[in-house]
C-alpha positions in Angstrom: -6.1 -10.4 -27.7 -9.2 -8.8 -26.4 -12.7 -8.7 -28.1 -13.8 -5.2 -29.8 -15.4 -2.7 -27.6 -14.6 -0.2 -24.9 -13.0 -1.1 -21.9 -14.3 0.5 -18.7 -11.4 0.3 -16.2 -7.4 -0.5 -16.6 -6.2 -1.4 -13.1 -2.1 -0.9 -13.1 -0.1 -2.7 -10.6 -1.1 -6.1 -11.0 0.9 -7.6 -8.9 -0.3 -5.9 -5.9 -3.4 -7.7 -4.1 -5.7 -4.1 -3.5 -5.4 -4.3 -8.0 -6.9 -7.9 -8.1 -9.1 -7.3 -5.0 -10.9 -4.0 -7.2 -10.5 -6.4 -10.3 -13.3 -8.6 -8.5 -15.4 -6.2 -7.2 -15.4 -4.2 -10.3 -16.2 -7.0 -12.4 -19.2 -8.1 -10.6 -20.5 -4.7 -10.7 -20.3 -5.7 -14.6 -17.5 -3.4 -15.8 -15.1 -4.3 -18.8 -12.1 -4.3 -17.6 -8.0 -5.0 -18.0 -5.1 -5.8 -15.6 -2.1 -4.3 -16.3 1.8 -5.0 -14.7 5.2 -3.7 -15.4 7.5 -6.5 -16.9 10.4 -6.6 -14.7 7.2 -7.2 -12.2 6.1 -10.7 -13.7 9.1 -12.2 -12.9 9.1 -13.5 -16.8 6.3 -15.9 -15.6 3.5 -13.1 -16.5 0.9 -16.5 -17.2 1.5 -17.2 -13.4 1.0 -13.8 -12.3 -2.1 -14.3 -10.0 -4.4 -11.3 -11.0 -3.9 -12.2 -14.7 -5.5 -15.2 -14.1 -8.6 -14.1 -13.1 -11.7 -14.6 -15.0 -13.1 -11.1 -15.0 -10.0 -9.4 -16.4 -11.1 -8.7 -20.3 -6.9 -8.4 -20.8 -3.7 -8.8 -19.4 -1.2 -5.9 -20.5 2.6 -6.4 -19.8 4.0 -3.2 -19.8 7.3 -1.7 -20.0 9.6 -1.3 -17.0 8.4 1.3 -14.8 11.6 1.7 -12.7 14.4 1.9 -15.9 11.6 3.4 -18.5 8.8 5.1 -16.8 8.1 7.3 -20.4 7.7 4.2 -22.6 5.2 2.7 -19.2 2.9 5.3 -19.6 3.0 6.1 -23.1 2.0 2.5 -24.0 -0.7 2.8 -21.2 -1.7 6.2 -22.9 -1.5 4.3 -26.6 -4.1 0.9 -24.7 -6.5 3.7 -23.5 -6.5 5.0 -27.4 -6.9 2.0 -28.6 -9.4 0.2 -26.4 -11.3 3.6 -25.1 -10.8 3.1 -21.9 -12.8 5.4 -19.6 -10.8 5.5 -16.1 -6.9 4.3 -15.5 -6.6 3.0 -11.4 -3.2 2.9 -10.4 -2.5 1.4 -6.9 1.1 1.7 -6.6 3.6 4.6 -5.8 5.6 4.3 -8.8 2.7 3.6 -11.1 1.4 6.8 -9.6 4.7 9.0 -10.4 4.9 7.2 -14.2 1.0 8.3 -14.9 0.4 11.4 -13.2 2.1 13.8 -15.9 0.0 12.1 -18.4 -3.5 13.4 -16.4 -4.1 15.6 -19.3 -3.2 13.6 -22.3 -5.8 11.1 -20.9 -8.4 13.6 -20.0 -8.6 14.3 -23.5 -9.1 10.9 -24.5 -11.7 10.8 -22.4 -10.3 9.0 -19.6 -9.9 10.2 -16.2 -7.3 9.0 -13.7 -8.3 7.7 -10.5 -6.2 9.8 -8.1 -6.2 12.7 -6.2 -4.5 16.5 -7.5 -1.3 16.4 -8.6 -0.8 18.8 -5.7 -2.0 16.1 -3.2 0.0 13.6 -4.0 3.2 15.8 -3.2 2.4 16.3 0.2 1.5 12.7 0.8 4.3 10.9 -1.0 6.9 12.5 1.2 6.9 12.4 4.5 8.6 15.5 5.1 5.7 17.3 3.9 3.4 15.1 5.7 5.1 16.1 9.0 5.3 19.4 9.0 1.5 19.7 7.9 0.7 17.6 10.7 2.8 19.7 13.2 1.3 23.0 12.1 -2.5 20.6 12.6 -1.1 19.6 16.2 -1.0 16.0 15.3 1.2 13.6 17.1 4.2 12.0 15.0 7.1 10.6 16.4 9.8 12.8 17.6 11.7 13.1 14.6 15.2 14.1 13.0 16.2 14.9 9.4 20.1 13.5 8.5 22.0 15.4 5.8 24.1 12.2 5.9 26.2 9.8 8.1 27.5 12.3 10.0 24.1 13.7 11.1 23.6 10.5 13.4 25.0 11.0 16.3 22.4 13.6 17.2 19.8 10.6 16.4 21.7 8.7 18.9 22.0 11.2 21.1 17.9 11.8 20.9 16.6 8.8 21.1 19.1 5.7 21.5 19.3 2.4 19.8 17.0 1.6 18.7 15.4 3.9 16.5 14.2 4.0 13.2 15.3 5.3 9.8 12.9 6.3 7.0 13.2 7.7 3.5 11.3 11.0 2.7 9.9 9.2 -0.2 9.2 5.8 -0.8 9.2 5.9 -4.8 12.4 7.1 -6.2 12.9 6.1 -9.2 16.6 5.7 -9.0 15.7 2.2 -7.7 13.9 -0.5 -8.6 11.8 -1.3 -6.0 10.8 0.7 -3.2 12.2 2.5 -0.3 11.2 1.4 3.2 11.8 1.7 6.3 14.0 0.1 8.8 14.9 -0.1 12.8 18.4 0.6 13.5 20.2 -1.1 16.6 23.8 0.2 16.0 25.9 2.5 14.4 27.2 0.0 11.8 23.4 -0.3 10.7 22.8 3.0 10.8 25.4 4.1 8.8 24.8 1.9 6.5 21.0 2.7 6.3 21.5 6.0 5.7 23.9 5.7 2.6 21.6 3.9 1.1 19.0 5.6 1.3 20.7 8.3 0.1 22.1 6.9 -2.9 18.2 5.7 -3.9 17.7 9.7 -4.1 16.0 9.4 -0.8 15.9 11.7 2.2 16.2 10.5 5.5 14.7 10.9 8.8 15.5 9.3 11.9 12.4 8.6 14.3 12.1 7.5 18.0 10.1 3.4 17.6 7.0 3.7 18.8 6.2 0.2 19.6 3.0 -0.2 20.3 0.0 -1.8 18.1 -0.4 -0.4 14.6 -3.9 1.2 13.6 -4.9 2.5 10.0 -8.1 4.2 8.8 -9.0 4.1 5.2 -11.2 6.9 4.4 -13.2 8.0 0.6 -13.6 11.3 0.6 -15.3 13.9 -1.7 -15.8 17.6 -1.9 -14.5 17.3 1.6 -17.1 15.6 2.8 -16.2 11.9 3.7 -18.2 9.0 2.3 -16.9 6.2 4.3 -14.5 4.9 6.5 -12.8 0.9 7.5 -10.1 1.2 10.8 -8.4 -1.8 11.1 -5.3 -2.9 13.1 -2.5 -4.6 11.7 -1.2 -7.5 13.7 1.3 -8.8 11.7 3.5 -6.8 8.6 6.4 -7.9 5.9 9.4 -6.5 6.3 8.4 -6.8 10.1 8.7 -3.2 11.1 5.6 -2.3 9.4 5.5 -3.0 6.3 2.7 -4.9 4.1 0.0 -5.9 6.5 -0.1 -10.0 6.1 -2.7 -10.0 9.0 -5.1 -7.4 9.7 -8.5 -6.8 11.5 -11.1 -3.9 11.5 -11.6 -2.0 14.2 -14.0 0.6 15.5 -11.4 3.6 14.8 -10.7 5.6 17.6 -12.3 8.9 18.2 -8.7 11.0 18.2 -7.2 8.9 15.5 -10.6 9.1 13.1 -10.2 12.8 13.8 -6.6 13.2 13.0 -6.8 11.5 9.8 -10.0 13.4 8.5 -7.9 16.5 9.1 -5.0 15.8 7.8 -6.9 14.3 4.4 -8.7 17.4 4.2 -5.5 19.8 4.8 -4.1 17.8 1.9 -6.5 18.3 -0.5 -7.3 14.4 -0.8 -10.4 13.4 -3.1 -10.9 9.8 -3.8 -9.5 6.7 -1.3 -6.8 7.4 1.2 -5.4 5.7 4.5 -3.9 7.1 7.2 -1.5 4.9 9.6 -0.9 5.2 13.1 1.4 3.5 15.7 1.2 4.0 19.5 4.2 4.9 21.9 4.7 3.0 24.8 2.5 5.3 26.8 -0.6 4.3 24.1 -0.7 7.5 22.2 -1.4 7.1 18.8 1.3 9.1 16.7 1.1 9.5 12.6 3.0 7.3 10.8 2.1 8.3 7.3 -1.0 8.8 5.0 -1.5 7.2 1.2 -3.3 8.5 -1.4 -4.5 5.3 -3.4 -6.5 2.3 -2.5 -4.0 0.5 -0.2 -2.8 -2.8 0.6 -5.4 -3.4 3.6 -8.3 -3.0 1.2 -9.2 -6.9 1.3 -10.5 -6.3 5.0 -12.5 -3.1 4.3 -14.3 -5.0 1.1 -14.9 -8.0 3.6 -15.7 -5.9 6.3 -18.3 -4.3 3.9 -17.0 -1.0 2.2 -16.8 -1.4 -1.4 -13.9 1.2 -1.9 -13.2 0.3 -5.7 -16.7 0.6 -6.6 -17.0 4.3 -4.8 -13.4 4.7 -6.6 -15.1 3.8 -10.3 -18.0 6.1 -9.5 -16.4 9.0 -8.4 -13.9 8.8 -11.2 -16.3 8.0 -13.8 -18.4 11.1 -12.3 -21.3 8.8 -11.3 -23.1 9.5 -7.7 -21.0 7.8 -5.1 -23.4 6.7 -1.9 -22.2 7.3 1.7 -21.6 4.3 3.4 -22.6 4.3 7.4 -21.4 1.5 8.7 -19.2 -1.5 8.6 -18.2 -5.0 10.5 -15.9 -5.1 12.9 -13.9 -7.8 14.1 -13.3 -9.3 10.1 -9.9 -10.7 9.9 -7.6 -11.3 6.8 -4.9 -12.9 6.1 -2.4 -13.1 3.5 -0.9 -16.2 3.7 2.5 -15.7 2.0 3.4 -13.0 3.5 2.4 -14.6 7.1 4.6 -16.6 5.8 7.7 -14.8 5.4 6.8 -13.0 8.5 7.0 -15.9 10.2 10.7 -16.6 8.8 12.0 -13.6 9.6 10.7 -13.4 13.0 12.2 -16.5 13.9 15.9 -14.2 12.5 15.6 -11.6 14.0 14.2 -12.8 17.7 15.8 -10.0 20.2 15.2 -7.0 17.3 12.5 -4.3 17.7 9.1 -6.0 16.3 10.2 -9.4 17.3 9.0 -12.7 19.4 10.3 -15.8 20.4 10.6 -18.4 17.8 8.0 -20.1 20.2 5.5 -17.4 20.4 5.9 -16.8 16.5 5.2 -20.1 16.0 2.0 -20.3 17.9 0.9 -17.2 16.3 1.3 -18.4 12.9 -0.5 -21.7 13.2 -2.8 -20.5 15.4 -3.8 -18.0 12.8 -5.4 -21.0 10.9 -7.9 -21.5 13.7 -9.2 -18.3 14.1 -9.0 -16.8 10.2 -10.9 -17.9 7.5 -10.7 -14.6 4.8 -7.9 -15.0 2.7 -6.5 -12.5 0.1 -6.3 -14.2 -3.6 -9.1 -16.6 -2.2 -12.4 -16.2 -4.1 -14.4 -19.8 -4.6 -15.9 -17.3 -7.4 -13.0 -17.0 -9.1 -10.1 -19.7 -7.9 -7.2 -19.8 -10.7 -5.5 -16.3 -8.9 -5.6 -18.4 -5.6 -3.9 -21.3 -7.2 -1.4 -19.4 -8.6 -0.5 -17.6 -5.4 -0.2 -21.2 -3.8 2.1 -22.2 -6.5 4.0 -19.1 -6.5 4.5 -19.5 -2.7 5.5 -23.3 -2.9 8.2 -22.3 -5.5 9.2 -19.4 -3.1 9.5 -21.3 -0.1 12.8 -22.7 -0.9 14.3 -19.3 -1.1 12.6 -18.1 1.6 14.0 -20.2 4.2 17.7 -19.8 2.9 17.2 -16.2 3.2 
């Protein structure tokens, strides 16, 4: 139960680190606030869930599925912000984002604003499709790129690029399934074909892309008015799925003058207000080509907060309609880690040696321990508040098991 009085924040998606990483920083700033997860995402160990066990969240909410009833997730998110007078709902997931956004107005009138960019936004940047063809019309790089009816669309993929290359859905975020869409490298027709029908059957599009497969580089950017407040590049060393994925080890950067500019134009064509990031990868000739841009806090956001841009706090305060202050500057050379999913990395890599965004079992082995010397920043790890930390240490000893059988 939680005490009487209004709530300042709900953060949704409490399973995903960026929720308890603006959980923290929001709760030092001395908001009231609650975490909130959809059930099928606790696992049926909700206790366990790391961000619920964090000692600035006022309440933990288990909510309804959000993948088999997205309606009965946000109305009993509507019913808590009744109830509890909540003044801003931050979703930092895709399907979160899809359940709450036709429900904009039914909380405006309770007095609570939702933390996202237009409706009309959030279409262009949740499929890639429309991402693409704004960024052709810009003149910004992407890979070369094919859209596939179906199965019998790839042999023109082959034909363009040759194995390997990539296959992505349009959309991440179905709903059709529960979890979401991503991406995958192809090295075969039997892959491909299969790839493609399932994509498909989530109620996906597809597009086949040449690999790019040099370093990946991301910018996350806060922008209002059109003018942007602040900006964290980092470049992502390691990711889970391999391919690029969730970033498990990351590092900020001094962005790049054509990729800075790429991704301030393409968040502006948009129509993005609030947090966004932008993700690049370079061809084999160095060019940095667009992978895709989000319009939410994102899964990096541990290393722009350590690397000293607040980005849930200028979230809160633009939301909440208070002055947001630009932010000039910020450290470079911060790395962060996220130890479980370096972890998994690390076990896939050493299954798939010989694919596209593999090493040696050797080399993937001295880059996982090595990582220990040289990285101290840890997502879940706060000395200030512990018990999320232990639970993600827990969670990842129970895990391991299955993780290696995999």
């Amino acid at each position: 139960m939680i005490s009487s009085g209004a709530l300042d924040v709900l953060i949704l998606d409490a399973s995903y680190k960026q929720s308890l990483a603006s959980a923290r920083r929001l709760g030092r700033a001395g908001l009231r606030l609650a975490l909130g997860e959809s059930r099928d995402k606790c696992g049926g160990t909700a206790d366990w869930l790391p961000a619920f066990r964090s000692r600035y969240s006022a309440c933990n909410l288990v909510l309804p599925s959000y993948a088999s009833a997205p309606d009965a997730f946000a109305a009993k998110v509507v019913e808590f912000v009744r109830e509890h007078r909540v003044r801003v709902v931050l979703p930092t997931g895709d399907a979160t984002i899809a359940a709450m956004a036709p429900r904009r107005a039914e909380l405006a009138r309770l007095g609570c604003t939702l933390a996202l960019a237009s409706d009309a936004a959030i279409e262009i940047a949740n499929d890639k499709t429309l991402t693409l063809e704004l960024a052709g019309r810009l003149g910004i790089a992407y890979p070369r790129s094919i859209h596939l009816e179906g199965p019998e669309d790839l042999p023109s993929a082959v034909t363009e690029f040759g194995f390997p290359f990539v296959l992505k859905p349009t959309i991440s975020w179905t709903g059709k399934s529960p979890n979401r869409v991503v991406p995958v490298e192809v090295v075969d027709k039997e892959e491909a074909t299969e790839a493609t029908a399932r994509f498909l059957e989530a109620g996906a599009g597809v597009i086949a892309q040449e690999w790019a497969p040099g370093r990946r580089e991301g910018v996350s950017l806060f922008i209002i008015d059109g003018e942007v407040l602040a900006s964290c590049g980092h470049v992502a060393h390691r990711t889970d799925p391999p391919l690029g994925g969730v970033s498990v080890m990351r590092e900020s950067i001094v962005v790049a003058d054509e990729v800075l500019e790429a991704s301030v134009r393409l968040a502006k064509a948009i129509g993005i207000e609030g947090p966004c990031e932008v993700e690049f990868r370079r061809n084999a000739a160095g060019r940095p080509l667009l992978m895709e841009i989000n319009a939410r806090l994102a899964g990096t956001l541990e290393n722009a907060l350590q690397s000293g841009v607040n980005f849930p706090l200028m979230t809160w305060q633009w939301a909440s309609g208070q002055p947001v202050h630009r932010v000039g500057q910020y450290r470079t050379g911060v790395r962060t880690r996220w130890l479980q999913g370096d972890m998994r990395w690390f076990l896939e890599n050493r299954r798939r040696v010989g694919r596209p965004d593999s090493v040696s079992r050797l080399r993937g082995f001295w880059l996982f321990g090595s990582e220990f010397a040289k990285t101290a920043r840890y997502d879940y790890f706060d000395w200030r508040d512990p018990r999320p930390y232990i639970a993600e240490l827990l969670n990842t000893a129970i895990s391991f098991p299955s993780l290696v059988r995999r």
